[in-house]
Every structure is written in C-alpha cells, then in structure tokens.
C-alpha positions as CSV (number, residue, x, y, z in Angstrom):
1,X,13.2,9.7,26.5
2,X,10.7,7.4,28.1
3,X,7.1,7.2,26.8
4,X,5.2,3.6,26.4
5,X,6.0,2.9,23.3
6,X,9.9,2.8,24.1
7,X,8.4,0.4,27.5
8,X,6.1,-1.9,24.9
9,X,9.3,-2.2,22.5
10,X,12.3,-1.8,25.0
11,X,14.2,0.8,22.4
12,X,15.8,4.0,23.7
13,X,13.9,6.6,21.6
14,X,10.6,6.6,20.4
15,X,11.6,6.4,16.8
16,X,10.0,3.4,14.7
17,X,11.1,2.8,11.2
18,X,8.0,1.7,8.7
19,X,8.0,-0.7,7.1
20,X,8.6,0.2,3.2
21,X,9.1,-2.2,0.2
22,X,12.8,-2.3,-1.0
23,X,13.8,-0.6,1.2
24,X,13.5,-2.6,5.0
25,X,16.2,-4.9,4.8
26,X,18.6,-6.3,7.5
27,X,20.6,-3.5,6.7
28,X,18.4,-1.0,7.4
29,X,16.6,-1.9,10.1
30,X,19.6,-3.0,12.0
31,X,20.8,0.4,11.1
32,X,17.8,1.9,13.0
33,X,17.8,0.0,15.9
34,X,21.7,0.0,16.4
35,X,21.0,4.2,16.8
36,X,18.4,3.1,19.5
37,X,15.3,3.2,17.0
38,X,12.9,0.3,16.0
39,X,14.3,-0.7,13.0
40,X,11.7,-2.8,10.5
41,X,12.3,-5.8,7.9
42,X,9.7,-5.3,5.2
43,X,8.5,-9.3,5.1
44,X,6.4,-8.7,1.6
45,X,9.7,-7.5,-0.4
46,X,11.3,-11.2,0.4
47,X,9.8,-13.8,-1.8
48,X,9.1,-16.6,0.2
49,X,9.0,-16.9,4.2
50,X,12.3,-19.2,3.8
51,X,14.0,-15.8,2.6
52,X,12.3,-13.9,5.6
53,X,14.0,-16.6,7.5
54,X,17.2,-15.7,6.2
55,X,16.8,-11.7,5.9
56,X,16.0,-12.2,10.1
57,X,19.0,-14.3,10.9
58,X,21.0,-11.6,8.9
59,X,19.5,-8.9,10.7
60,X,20.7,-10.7,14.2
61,X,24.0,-10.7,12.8
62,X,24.1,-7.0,12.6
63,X,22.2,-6.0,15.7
64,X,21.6,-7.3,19.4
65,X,18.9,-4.9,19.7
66,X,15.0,-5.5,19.0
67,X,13.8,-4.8,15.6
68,X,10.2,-6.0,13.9
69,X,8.8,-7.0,10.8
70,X,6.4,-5.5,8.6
71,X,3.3,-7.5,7.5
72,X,0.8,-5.9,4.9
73,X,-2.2,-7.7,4.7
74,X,-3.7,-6.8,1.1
75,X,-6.1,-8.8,-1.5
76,X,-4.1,-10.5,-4.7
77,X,-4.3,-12.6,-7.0
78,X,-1.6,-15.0,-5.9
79,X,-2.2,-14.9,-2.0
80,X,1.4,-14.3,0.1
81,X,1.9,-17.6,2.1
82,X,0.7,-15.6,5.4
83,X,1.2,-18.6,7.9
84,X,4.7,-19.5,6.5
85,X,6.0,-16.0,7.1
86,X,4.2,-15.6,10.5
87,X,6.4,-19.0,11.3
88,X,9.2,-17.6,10.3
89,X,8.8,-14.4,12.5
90,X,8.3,-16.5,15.4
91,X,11.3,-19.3,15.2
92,X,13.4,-16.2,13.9
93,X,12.3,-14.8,17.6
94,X,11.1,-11.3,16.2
95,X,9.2,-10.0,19.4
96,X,7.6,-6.7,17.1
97,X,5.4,-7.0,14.1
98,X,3.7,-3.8,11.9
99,X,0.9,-4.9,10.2
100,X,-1.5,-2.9,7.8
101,X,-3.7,-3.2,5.0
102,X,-6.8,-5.2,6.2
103,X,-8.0,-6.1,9.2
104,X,-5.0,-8.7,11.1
105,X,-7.1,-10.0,13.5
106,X,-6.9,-13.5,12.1
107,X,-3.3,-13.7,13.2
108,X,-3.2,-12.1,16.3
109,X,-3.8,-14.9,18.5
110,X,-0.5,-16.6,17.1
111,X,1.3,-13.8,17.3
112,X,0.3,-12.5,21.2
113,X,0.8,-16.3,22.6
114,X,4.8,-16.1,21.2
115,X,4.6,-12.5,23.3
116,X,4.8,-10.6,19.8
117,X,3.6,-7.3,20.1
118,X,1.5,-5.4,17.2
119,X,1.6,-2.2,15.9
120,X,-1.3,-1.6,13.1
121,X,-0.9,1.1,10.7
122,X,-4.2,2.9,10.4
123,X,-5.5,6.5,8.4
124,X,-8.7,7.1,10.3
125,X,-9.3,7.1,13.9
126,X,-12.3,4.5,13.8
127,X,-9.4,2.2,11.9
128,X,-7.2,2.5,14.9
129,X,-10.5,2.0,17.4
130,X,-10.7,-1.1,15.7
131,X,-7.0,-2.5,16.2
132,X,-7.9,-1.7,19.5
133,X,-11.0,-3.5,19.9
134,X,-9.2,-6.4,18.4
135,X,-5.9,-6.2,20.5
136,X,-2.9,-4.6,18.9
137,X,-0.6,-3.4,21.2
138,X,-0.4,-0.1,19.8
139,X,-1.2,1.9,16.5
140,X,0.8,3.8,13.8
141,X,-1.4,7.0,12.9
142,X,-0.8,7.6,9.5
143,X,-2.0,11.3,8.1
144,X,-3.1,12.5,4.6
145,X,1.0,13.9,4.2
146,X,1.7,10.5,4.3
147,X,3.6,8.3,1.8
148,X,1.9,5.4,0.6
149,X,-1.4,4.4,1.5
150,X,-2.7,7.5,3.1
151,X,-7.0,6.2,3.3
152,X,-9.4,8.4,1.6
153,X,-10.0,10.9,4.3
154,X,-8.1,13.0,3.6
155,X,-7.2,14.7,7.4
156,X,-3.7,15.6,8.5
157,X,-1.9,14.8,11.2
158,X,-2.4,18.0,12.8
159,X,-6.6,16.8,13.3
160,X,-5.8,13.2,12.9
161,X,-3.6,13.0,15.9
162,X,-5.4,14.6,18.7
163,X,-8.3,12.9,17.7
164,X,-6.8,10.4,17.9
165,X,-5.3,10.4,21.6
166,X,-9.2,11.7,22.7
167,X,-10.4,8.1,22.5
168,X,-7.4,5.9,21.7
169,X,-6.5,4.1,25.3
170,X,-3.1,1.8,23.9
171,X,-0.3,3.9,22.6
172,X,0.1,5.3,19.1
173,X,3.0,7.1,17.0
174,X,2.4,9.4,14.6
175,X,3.2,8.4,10.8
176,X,3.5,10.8,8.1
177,X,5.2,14.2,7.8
178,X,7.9,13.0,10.6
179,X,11.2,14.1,9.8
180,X,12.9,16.2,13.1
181,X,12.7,17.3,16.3
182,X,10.2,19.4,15.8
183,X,8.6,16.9,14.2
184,X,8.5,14.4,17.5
185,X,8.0,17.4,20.1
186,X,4.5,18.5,18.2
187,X,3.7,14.4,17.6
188,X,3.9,14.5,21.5
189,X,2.2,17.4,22.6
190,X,-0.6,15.7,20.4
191,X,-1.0,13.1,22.1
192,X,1.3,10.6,20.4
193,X,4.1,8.4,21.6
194,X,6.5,8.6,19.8
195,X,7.1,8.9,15.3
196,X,7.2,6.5,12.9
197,X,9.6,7.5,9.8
198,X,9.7,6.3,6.1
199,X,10.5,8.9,3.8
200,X,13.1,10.2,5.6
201,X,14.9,7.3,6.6
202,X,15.1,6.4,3.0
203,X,17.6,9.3,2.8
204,X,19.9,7.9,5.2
205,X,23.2,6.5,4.4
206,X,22.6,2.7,5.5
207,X,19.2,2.6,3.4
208,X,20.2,-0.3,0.7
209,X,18.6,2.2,-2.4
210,X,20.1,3.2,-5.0
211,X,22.1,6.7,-4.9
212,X,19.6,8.4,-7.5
213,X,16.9,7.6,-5.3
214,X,18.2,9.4,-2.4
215,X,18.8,12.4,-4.3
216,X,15.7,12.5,-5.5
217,X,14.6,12.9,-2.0
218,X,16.9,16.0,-0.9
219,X,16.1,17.4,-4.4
220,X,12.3,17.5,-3.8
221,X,10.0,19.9,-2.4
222,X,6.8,19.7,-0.6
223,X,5.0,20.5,-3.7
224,X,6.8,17.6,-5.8
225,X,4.6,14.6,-4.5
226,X,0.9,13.5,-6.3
227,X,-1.9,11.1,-5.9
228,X,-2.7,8.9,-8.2
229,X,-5.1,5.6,-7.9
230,X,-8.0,8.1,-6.5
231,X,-10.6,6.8,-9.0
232,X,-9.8,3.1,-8.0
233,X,-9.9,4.3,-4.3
234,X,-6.6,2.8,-4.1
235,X,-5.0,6.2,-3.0
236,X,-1.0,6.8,-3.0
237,X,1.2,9.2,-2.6
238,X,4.4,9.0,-4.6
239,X,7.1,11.7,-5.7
240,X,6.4,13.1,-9.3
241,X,8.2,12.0,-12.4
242,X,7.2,11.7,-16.0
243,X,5.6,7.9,-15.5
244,X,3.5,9.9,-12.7
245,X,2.2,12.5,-14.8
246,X,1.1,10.0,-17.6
247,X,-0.3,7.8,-14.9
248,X,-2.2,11.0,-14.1
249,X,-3.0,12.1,-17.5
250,X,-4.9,8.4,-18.4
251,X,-6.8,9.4,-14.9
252,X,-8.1,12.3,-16.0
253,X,-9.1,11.3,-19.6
254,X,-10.5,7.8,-18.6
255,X,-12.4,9.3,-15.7
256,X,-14.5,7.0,-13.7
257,X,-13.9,3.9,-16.6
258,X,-10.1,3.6,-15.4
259,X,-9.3,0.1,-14.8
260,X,-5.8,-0.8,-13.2
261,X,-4.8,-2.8,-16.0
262,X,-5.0,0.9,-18.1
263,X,-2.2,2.0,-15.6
264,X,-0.2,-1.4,-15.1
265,X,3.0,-0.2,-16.8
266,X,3.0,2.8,-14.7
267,X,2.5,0.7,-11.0
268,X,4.0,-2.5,-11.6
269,X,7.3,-4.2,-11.1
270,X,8.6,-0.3,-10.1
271,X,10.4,-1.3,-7.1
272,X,13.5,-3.4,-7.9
273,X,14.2,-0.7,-11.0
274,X,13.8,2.4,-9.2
275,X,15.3,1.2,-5.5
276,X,18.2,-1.4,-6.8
277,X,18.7,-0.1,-10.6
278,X,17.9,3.8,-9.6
279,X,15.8,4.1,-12.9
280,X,13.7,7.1,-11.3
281,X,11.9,7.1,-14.4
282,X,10.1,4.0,-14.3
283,X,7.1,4.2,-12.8
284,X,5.5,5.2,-9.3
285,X,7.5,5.2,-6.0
286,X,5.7,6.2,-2.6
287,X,7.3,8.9,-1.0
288,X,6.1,11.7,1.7
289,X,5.5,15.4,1.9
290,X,8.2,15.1,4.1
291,X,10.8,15.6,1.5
292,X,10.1,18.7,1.8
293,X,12.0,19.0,5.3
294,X,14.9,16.7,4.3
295,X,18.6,18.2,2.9
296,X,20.8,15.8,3.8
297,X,21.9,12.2,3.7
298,X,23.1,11.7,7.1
299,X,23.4,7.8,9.1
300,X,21.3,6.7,11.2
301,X,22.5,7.2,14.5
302,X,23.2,11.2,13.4
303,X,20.1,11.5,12.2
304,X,18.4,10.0,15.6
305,X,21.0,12.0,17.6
306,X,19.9,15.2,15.9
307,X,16.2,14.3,16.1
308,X,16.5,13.3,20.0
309,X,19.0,16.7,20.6
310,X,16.5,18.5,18.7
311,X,13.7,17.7,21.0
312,X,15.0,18.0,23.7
313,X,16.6,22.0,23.7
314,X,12.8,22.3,22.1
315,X,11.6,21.1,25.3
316,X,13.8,22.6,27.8
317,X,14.6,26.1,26.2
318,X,12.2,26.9,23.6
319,X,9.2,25.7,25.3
320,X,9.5,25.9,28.8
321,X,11.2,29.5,28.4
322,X,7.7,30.7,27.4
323,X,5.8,29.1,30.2
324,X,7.8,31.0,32.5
C-alpha cells in the first residue's frame, strides 16, 4: 500500500509504532520495521543521550530498515539534556523523529538540515495546524480513545480525523483506537495516511515487557481503562488497577486542592516495576481503549500481515462489492 506517509518514511505499510516509555527499545522497534512498519526508539526511557547512542547502534544491528526516535518535549524539574540527544539522533543517522509534548519548533531547524523528517503528535486539530505552520513533516492525530496523553478535548477519532484532513495540507496518521484492518481502512477513508499503534503493539511478542503486562492487555475490555490527572489538566489514560482507583479516590475527595505530590506514589517511578518487574499493581500505566479489540499476542510481522490482509479484502470485497 502506497500513501505519503510510506513515500515521506520509505516503509512498506503505513504502520508507525509510537513511541511509548519502556516499552520502544531496539527490540521493538527493529521488530516493527523488520515487518515493514516504522518502528520507534523511545529516547526519554534511556538515561543519557550516550545510552540513546548505544540503544541506536543496537537497533542497526537488528534492522537495515528505517526506524525513528521518539522525543517528548515536557516541563521538569531536572531538564532532559535535549541537544545531547538530538546529537545523538543525528551521528546515530536516525532519518525519522516523533516528537510531542510542547511545541518542537526550537529543534527543527537542526533536525530538517540533517534531512530528518518530523512527525508531531497532536490531540486537537489547531495543535496539528500549528506543527504545520512550523514545518513538521507530518502529524500523528491522537483521539480522546487514546492512551496517554489524550489533550482536554475530549473528541474521538471518528470527528477528530476528518477534521482534521479538511484543513491539514502535510500528511497525518491516525493515533488512538488503531488495532486492525478495519482499523486502517476507516483511518483512510478519513482522510488519514496511514495508523500509528501503541497499545496494541505492546501485546506483541517482540515487545521487551514483562509477560503480566501483556496479559493484562488481552484480559481487558473497552470499559477497563480511566482518567486520572483531570483536575491537574494533566489528562491520561491508563488501564484500571487498585493504585488507579485510589489515585482516583484522592481525586474526588481532594477536589480542585489536588496537588501532584498527593498522588506521587500512585504516578511515579511506575514504569521499570510494571514493564520490567510486571508488578501490575504499582501504580499507573497508559494504555488505550483499544484493548478492547486485542486477543492475542501475536509477532510483529503477523500482526502487520493480518492488519495489511485485513485491509485489503476490506477494500476489494467488502467495500467495493457494495458500490457495485
């Protein structure tokens, strides 16, 4: 399948893999792009550029194929050394970046003179107008099903899209709630590129998680996911557990006086004991309304396979059956 987002990143299916904290490592997204994909290196979950160096060089030793790596531009306390890991995108000859969180402007210009292309994660159409305005190559849609971040919207895909693709002029794929060939067929006949996939590649076999995490996944149901951080307009979406409903619970008895520090133990330092240790239990882990639509815990290249075969008997039986 051609479509300009397989042109701007020269992969075979339009298929992008976000970028998601302990979870995009070299093995993953050389997993993703060896099944004709984009796969994605989450820079953030590797401490210092030097080990994004490293986790790059290990990725080319698993794949000949292109492959990007995530940037999330977010206020902290102790500021991520930004340049150093843009340097070590560019010597480490990554030709793809995602970025999201605030605005990447800043770093454009170093990125587009090495011939890097951008994708920007966005929740809102005037977001994605503005990547535009600014030059990314493309945008990643992201609607209210999402996991993660979703904004504080609040549309679905099914508005956000089209809406989208009236007054976006550079590509976009759609993020959030993508898990088959269905999925990718109604992503396109909305006006989208291609789909970008989180959640469900999580449940994959390659993804370096912990076993307990990916049964969690086929285990859930569209209705096992919850927001939490709405007060501190810090919106995520993560799959429930008992640290979720407590997290919850302080919400709605603090009210508007919440401070993060009231729900610290809930949000941080979860990663590394849910995705290496599989403690499910130990806090908040963002995960999609997709897991609704996931059973199974296939590879990579069968689940692209399926996705792409899936789309395509949609396209040329289903579909074109009833325009005759």
């Amino acid at each position: 399948m051609k479509t300009r987002i397989t042109e701007l990143f020269g992969i075979e299916h339009p298929i992008i893999q976000g970028g998601m904290h302990y979870v995009g490592f070299a093995e993953m997204a050389a997993a993703v792009s060896n099944a004709g994909g984009l796969g994605i290196i989450t820079g953030l979950t590797q401490r210092s550029p030097e080990d994004l160096a490293k986790e790059i060089a290990r990725c080319r030793e698993m794949t000949d194929k292109p492959f990007g790596v995530n940037l999330t531009f977010l206020p902290m306390v102790n500021t991520p050394d930004y340049p150093g890991y843009i340097k070590a995108i560019i010597e480490g000859g990554v030709k793809a970046v995602e970025t999201a969180g605030n605005n990447p402007a800043k770093w454009l210009p170093v990125l587009k003179e090495h011939g890097i292309k951008v994708i920007h994660k966005c929740t809102s159409v005037r977001h994605s107008l503005k990547a535009e305005s600014i030059g990314c190559d493309a945008v990643s849609v992201d609607g209210f099903e999402c996991g993660g971040h979703p904004g504080e919207d609040d549309v679905p895909n099914f508005i956000l899209l089209p809406a989208a693709a009236d007054r976006l002029k550079i590509p976009f794929v759609a993020s959030g709630g993508m898990a088959d060939g269905r999925s990718l067929v109604a992503a396109l006949s909305m006006g989208a590129e291609g789909i970008n996939m989180g959640t469900r590649f999580i449940a994959t076999t390659e993804a370096p998680v912990h076993q307990n995490v990916k049964d969690a996944i086929v285990a859930a149901t569209e209705l096992d996911t919850r927001l939490v951080m709405r007060p501190l307009r810090n919106t995520e979406r993560v799959l429930t557990n008992p640290a979720v409903e407590r997290l919850l619970e302080k919400e709605r008895t603090l009210g508007s006086a919440i401070k993060f520090e009231d729900i610290i133990e809930e949000v941080a330092g979860v990663y590394p004991k849910i995705m290496k240790d599989g403690t499910m239990e130990a806090g908040a882990w963002s995960c999609g309304m997709v897991v609704g639509l996931i059973h199974d815990i296939p590879t990579c290249k069968e689940l692209i396979d399926r996705i792409m075969a899936e789309a395509d008997a949609i396209i040329r039986s289903r579909l074109a059956g009833m325009a005759a």
